[in-house]
C-alpha positions as CSV (number, residue, x, y, z in Angstrom):
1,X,3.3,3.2,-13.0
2,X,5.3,6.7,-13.8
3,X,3.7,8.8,-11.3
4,X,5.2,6.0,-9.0
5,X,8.7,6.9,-9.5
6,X,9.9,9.8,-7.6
7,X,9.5,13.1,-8.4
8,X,7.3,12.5,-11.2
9,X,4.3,14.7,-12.1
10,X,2.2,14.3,-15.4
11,X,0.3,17.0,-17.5
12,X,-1.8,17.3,-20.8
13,X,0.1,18.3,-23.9
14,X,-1.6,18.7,-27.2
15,X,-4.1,15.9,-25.9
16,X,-1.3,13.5,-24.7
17,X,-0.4,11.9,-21.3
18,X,3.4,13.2,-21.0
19,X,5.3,13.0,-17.6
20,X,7.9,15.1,-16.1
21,X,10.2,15.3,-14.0
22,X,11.8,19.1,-13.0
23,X,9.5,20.8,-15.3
24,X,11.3,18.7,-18.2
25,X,9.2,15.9,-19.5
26,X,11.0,12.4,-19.9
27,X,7.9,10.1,-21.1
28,X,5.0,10.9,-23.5
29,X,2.0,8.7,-24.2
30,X,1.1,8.3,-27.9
31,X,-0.8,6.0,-29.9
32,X,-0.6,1.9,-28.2
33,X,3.3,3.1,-27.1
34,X,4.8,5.0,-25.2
35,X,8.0,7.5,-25.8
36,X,10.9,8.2,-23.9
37,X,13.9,10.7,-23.7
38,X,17.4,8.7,-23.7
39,X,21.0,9.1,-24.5
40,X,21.2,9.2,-28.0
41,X,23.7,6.4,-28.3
42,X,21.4,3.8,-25.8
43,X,18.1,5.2,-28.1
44,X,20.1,4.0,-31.0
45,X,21.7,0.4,-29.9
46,X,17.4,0.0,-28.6
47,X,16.3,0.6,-32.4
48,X,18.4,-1.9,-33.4
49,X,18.1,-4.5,-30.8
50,X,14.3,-4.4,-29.9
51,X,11.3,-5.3,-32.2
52,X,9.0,-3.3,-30.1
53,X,11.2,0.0,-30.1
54,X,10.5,3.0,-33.1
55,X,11.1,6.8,-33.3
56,X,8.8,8.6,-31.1
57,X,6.7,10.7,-33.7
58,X,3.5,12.4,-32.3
59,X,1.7,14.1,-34.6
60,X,3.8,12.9,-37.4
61,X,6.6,15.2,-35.5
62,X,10.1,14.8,-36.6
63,X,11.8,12.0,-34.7
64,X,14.9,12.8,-32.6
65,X,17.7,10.7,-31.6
66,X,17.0,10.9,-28.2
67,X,13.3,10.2,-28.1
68,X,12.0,6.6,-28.6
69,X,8.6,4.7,-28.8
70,X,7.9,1.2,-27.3
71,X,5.1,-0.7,-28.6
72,X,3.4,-3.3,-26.0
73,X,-0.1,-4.8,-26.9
74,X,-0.8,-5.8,-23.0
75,X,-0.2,-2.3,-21.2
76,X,1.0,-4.6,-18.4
77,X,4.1,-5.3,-19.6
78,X,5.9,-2.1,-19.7
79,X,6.5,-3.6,-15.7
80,X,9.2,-4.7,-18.1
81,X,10.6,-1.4,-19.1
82,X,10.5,-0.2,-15.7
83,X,14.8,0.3,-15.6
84,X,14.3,2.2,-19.2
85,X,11.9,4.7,-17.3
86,X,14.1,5.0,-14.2
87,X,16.9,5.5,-16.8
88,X,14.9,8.4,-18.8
89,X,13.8,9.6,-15.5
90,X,17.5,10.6,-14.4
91,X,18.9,11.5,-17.7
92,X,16.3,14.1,-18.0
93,X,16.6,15.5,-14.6
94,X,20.2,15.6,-14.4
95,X,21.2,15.9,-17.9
96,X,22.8,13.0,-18.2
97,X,22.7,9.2,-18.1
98,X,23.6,7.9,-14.6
């Protein structure tokens, strides 16, 4: 679904399927979720307001305030979370939210 959005390529990094977009990557595969670069301020209100939403933490990394995890059991329904990719998507390529 990623490699679907445009400009969107996806490489191996330390064993995990992470995307990018301009060299940067916005979206790492890890565990049953999946973890996304945001605006620190919308990663923070979707901690709080979504059951399925954690600290992205590969490896037992640090989490940052930018990166979160969401947690589906049915891979299908990240269809759901397809305006949170298109958001993570831009933010990372221009720097900003749009």
């Amino acid at each position: 679904m990623l490699l679907k959005l445009p400009g969107v390529s996806a490489k191996k990094v330390n064993g995990l399927d992470a995307y990018y977009v301009s060299d940067k990557m916005f979206a790492c595969i890890n565990g049953n979720g999946i973890g996304l670069r945001l605006p620190a301020a919308m990663a923070i209100e979707l901690h709080f307001s979504r059951a399925n939403v954690g600290p992205f933490q590969p490896s037992g990394l640090a989490a940052s305030r930018e990166w979160i995890q969401i947690d589906r059991a049915d891979a299908t329904e990240y269809a759901q979370d397809l305006e949170l990719f298109e958001t993570s998507r831009e933010f990372v390529k221009t720097g900003r939210a749009r």
